[in-house]
C-alpha positions as CSV (number, residue, x, y, z in Angstrom):
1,X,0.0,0.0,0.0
2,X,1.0,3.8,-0.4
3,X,0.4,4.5,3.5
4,X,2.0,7.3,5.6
5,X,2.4,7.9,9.1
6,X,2.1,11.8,11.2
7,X,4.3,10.9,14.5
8,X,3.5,14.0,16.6
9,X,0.8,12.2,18.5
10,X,0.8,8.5,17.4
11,X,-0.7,6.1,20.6
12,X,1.5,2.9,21.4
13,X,0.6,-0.5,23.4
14,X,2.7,-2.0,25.2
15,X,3.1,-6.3,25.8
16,X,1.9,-6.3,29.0
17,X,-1.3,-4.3,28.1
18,X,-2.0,-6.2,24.6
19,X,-1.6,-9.0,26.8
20,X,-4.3,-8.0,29.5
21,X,-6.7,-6.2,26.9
22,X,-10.4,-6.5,28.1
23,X,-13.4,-6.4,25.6
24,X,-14.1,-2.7,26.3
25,X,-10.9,-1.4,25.3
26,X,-10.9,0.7,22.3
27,X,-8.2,-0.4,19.8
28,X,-7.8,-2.0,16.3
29,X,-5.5,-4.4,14.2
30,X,-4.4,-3.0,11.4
31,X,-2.9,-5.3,8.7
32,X,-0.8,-4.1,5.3
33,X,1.3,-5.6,3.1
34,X,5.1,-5.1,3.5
35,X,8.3,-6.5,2.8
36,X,11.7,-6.6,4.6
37,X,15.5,-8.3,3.3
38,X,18.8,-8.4,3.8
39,X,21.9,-7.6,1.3
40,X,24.7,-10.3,1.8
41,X,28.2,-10.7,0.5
42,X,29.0,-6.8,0.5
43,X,31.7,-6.6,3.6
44,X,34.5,-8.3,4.8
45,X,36.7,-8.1,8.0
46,X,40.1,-6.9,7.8
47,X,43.0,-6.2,10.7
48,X,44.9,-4.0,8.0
49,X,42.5,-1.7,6.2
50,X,39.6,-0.3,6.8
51,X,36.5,1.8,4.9
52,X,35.2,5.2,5.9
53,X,31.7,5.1,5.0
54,X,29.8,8.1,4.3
55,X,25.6,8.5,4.3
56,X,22.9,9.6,2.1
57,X,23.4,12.7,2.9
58,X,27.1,13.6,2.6
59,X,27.9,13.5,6.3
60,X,30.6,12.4,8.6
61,X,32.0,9.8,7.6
62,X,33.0,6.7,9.8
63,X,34.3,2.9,9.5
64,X,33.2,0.3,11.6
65,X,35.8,-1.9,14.0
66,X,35.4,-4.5,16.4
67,X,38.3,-6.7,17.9
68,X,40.9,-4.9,16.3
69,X,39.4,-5.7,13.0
70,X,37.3,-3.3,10.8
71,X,34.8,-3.7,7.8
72,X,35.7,-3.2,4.3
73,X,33.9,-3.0,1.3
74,X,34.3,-5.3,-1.4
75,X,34.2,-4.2,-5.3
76,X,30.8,-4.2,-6.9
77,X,29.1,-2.7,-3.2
78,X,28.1,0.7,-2.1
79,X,27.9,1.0,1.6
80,X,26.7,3.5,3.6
81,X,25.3,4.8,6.8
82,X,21.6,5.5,6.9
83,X,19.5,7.2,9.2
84,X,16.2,5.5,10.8
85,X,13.4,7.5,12.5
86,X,11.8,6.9,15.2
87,X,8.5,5.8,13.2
88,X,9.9,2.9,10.9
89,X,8.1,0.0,11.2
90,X,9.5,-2.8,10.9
91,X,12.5,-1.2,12.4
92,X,14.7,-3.1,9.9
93,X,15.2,-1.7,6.2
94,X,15.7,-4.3,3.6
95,X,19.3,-2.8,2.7
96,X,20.4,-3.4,6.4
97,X,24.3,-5.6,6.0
98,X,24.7,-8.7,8.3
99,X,28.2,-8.9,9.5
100,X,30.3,-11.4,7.6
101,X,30.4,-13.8,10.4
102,X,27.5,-13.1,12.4
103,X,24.0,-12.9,10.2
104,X,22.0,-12.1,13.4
105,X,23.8,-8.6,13.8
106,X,24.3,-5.8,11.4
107,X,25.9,-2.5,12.6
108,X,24.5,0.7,13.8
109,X,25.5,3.7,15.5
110,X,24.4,6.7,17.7
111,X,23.7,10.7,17.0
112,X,26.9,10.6,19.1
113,X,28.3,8.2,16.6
114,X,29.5,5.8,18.7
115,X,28.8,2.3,16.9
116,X,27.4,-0.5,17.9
117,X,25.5,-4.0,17.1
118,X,22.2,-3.9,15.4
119,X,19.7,-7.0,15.9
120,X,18.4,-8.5,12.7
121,X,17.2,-11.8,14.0
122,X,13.9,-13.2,14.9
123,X,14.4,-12.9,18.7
124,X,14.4,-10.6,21.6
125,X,17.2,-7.9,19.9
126,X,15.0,-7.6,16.8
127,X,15.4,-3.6,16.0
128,X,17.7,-3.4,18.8
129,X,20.8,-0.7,18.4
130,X,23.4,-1.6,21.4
131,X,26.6,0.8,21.6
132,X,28.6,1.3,24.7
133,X,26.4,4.2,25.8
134,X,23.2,3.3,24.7
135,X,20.5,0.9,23.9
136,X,18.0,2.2,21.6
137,X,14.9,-0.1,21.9
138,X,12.1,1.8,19.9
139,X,13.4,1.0,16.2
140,X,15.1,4.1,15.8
141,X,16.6,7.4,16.4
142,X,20.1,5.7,15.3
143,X,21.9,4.8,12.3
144,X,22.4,1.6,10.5
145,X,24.8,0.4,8.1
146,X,23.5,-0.8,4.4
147,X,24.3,-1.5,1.1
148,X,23.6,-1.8,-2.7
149,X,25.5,-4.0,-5.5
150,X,26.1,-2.2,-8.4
151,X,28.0,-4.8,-10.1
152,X,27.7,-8.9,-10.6
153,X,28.6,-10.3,-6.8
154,X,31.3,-13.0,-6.2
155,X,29.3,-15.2,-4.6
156,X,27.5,-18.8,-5.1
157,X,23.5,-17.9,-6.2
158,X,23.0,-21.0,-7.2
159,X,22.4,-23.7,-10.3
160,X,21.7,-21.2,-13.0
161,X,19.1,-24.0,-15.2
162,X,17.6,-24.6,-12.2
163,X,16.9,-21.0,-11.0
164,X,16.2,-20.3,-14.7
165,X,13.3,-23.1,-14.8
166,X,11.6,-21.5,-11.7
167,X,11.5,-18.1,-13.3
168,X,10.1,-19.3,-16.6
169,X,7.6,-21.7,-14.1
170,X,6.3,-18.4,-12.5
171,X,6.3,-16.2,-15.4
172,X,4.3,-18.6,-17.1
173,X,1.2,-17.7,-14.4
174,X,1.2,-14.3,-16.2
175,X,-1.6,-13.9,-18.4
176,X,-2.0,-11.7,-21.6
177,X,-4.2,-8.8,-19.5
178,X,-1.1,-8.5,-17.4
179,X,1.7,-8.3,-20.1
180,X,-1.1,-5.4,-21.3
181,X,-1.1,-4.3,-18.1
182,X,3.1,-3.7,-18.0
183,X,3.4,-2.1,-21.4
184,X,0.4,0.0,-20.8
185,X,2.5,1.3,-17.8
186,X,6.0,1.5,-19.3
187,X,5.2,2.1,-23.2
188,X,7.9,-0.6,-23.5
189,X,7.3,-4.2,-25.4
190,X,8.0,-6.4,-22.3
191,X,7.9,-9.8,-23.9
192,X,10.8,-8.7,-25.5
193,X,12.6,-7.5,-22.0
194,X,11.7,-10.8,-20.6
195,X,13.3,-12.2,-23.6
196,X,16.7,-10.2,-23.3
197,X,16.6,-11.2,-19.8
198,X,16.7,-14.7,-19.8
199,X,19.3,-14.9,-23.1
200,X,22.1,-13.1,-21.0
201,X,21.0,-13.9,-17.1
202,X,23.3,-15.5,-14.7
203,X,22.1,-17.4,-11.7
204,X,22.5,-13.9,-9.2
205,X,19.9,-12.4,-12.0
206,X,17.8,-15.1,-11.4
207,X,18.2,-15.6,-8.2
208,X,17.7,-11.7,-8.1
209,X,14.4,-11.5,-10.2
210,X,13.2,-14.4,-7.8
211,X,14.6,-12.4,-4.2
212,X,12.0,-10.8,-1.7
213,X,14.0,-7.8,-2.4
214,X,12.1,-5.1,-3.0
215,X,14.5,-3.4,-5.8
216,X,16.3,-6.1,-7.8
217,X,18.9,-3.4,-9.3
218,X,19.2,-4.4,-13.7
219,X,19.6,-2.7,-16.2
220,X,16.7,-3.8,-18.1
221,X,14.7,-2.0,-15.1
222,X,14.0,1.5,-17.2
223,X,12.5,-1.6,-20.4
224,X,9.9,-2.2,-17.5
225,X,11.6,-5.2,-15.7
226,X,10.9,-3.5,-12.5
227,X,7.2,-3.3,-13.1
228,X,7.2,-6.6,-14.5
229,X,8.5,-8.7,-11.1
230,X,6.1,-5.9,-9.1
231,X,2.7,-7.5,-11.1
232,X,4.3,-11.2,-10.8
233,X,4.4,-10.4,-6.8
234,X,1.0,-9.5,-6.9
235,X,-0.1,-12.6,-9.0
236,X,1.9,-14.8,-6.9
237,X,0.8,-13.3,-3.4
238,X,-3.4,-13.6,-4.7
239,X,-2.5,-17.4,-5.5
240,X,-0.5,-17.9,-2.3
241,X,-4.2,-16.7,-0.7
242,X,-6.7,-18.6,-2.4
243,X,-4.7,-21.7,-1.6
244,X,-5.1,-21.2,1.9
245,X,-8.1,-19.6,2.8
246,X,-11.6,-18.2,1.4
247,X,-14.5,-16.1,2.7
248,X,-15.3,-12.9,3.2
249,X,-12.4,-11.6,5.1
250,X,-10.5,-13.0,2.6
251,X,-12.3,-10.7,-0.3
252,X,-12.1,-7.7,2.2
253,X,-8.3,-8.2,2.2
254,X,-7.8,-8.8,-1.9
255,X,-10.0,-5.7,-2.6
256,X,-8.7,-2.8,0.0
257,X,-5.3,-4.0,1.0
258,X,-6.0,-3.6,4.6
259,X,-8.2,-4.8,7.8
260,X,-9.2,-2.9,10.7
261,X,-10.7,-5.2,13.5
262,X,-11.8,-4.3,17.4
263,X,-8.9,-6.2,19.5
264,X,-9.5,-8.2,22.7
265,X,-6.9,-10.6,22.8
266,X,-4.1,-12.0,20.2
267,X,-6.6,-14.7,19.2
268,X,-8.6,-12.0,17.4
269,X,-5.1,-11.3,15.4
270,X,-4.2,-15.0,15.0
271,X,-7.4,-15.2,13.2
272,X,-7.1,-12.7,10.9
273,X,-3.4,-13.9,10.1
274,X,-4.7,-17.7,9.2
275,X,-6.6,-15.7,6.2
276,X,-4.4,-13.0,5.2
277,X,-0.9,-14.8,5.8
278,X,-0.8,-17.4,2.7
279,X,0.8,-19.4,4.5
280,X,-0.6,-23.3,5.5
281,X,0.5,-22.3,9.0
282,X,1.2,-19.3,11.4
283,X,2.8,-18.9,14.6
284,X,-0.1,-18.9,17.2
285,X,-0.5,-16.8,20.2
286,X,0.2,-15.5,22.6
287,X,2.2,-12.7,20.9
288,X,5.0,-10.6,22.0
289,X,4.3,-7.1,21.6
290,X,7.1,-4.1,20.9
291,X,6.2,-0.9,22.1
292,X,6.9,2.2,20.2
293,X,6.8,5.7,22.3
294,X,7.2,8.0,19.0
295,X,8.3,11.6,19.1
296,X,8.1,14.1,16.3
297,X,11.3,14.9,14.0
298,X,11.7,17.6,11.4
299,X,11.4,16.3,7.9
300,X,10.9,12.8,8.6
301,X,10.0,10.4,5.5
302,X,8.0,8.3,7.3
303,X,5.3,11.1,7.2
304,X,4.8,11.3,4.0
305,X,3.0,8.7,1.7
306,X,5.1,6.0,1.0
307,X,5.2,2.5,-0.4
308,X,7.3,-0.2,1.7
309,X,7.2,-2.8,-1.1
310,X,5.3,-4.8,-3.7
311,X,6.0,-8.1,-1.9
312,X,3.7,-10.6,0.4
313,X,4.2,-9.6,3.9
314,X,1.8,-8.7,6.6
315,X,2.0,-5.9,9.0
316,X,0.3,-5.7,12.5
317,X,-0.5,-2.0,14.3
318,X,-2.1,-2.4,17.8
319,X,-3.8,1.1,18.4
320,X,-4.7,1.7,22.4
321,X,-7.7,4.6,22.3
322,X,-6.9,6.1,19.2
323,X,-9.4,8.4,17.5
324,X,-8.5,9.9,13.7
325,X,-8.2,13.2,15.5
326,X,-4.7,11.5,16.4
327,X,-3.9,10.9,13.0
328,X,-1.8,8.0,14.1
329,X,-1.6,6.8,10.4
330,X,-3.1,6.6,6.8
331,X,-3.1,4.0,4.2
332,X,-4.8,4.8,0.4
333,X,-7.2,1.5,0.3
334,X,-6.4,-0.3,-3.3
335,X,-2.8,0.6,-3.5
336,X,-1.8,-2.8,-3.3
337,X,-3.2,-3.7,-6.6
338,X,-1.3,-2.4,-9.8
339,X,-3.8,-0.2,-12.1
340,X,-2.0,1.4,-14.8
341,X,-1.1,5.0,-13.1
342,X,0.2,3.2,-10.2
343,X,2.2,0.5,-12.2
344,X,3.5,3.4,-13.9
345,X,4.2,5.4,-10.8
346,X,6.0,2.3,-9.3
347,X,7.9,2.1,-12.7
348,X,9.1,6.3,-12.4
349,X,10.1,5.3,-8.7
350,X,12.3,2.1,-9.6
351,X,14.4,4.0,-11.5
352,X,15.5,7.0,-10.1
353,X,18.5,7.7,-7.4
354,X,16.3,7.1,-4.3
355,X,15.3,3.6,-5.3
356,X,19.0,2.9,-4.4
357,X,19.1,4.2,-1.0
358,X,15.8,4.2,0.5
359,X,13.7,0.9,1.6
360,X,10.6,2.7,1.0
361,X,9.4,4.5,-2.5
């Protein structure tokens, strides 16, 4: 979905109170599609040499050591610091770099810029900035290290007629209104991208094409390659649904994008997620809840309309006594589905500079 959030007076919950929710209490589940990933293979550890990443932004810029070792780039990667507000939920952008030797860490580091560890793993750190000084438990207000390849990666992605059968399996779900659909958005012939793809593709294209990535980075991208994988998500995701569930709550999910539900325990959200998940199973409650105590900041991002991704994943918002005079957040019901302006607006967004830097469009 394009949603957006105003942080000046967004309500929180915490565990304990989800947890102990009676009947009377006024809140909602929220659900919206998302998507969250990880770059690999982009950093190595070195005892000699070390790189000074910058940011986005052109700031200070600063390595990262640990143990008498520090990170180092390797060729075909741009790395950088990034900063994360306060409001970003999940707390973890898709360009956030696990440590070469430790995928449940990344690296992040304070307004005072001391670094730190950055917990990217399903367990209690998840979000979690830890420096010296500091622990910074709300998802944000720190920065994290990322990355984007630029260039073909030097590592193993696979059996390339393998990964190449799966693509042409998936692709092959695509009807004739969709391929209509994609040119209508990009004014490009996209049977012929798809067929310039898969002559000169490795197995990292593939295995690219195929990610949970929201922004596979090719060159055939400004052909419409972009908007082509963003409809195959979408196709994908609606069969994923079917498989598993029906009804109406179902149908109120495929046509708006998003569900909002009185709470009064987690088995009201454990209900909804058996429908909306596509998945033939979900983890069952009871759920542990993280609470986000949000403050304003100048020129945030997250306050504008923004799109996390075009992938399958669900999102969960636990409002305490919220009314819309708090504003809390706003999501454009339909945006998950690709007309032609937004396919086209998706397309626009792929390819310019920010795609490459920022986990949201």
């Amino acid at each position: 979905q394009i949603l957006g959030c105003r942080a000046a007076s967004r309500p929180h919950a915490s565990a304990a109170d989800a947890g102990a929710a009676s009947a009377s209490m006024r809140a909602a589940i929220l659900l919206a599609h998302a998507v969250h990933a990880t770059t690999q293979g982009c950093l190595e550890w070195s005892a000699v040499n070390a790189t000074w990443f910058g940011d986005e932004h052109d700031g200070p810029a600063q390595p990262y050591c640990l143990h008498k070792r520090c990170l180092v780039a390797l060729n075909g990667c741009a790395v950088w610091w990034r900063t994360v507000s306060d409001d970003v939920i999940p707390p973890i952008p898709e360009l956030a770099i696990p440590l070469p030797d430790d995928d449940r860490r990344g690296a992040c580091r304070g307004p005072t810029r001391v670094t730190g560890h950055l917990g990217i793993a399903d367990d209690e750190n998840f979000g979690r900035c830890t420096t010296s000084d500091k622990i910074f438990d709300n998802g944000g207000g720190f920065e994290i290290l990322q990355a984007r390849r630029h260039a073909p990666p030097s590592i193993d992605c696979g059996d390339r007629r393998r990964l190449k059968a799966r693509w042409e399996a998936l692709l092959a779900t695509l009807t004739d209104e969709d391929y209509a659909l994609v040119e209508a958005a990009t004014t490009r012939p996209i049977r012929n991208v798809t067929a310039a793809f898969v002559n000169k593709a490795s197995a990292c294209d593939f295995a690219g094409f195929l990610s949970s990535s929201r922004l596979f980075v090719h060159a055939l991208n400004g052909e419409g390659l972009h908007a082509l994988r963003a409809v195959l998500a979408e196709r994908l995701r609606d069969l994923r649904l079917t498989k598993y569930a029906s009804g109406s709550i179902l149908d109120e999910w495929f046509e708006h994008g998003v569900l909002i539900r009185p709470y009064t325990n987690d088995q009201d959200v454990y209900d909804l997620l058996k429908v909306v998940a596509g998945e033939p199973s979900v983890p069952a409650p009871p759920y542990d809840w993280a609470e986000r105590r949000i403050t304003s900041v100048e020129n945030d991002p997250q306050g504008r309309a923004h799109v996390d991704s075009f992938a399958s994943v669900v999102k969960v918002w636990l409002f305490d006594d919220v009314g819309a005079d708090a504003g809390p957040l706003h999501v454009v019901r339909g945006s998950h589905r690709h007309t032609v302006d937004r396919l086209a607006w998706e397309h626009a967004r792929a390819n310019g500079r920010e795609a490459l830097i920022e986990p949201s469009f």
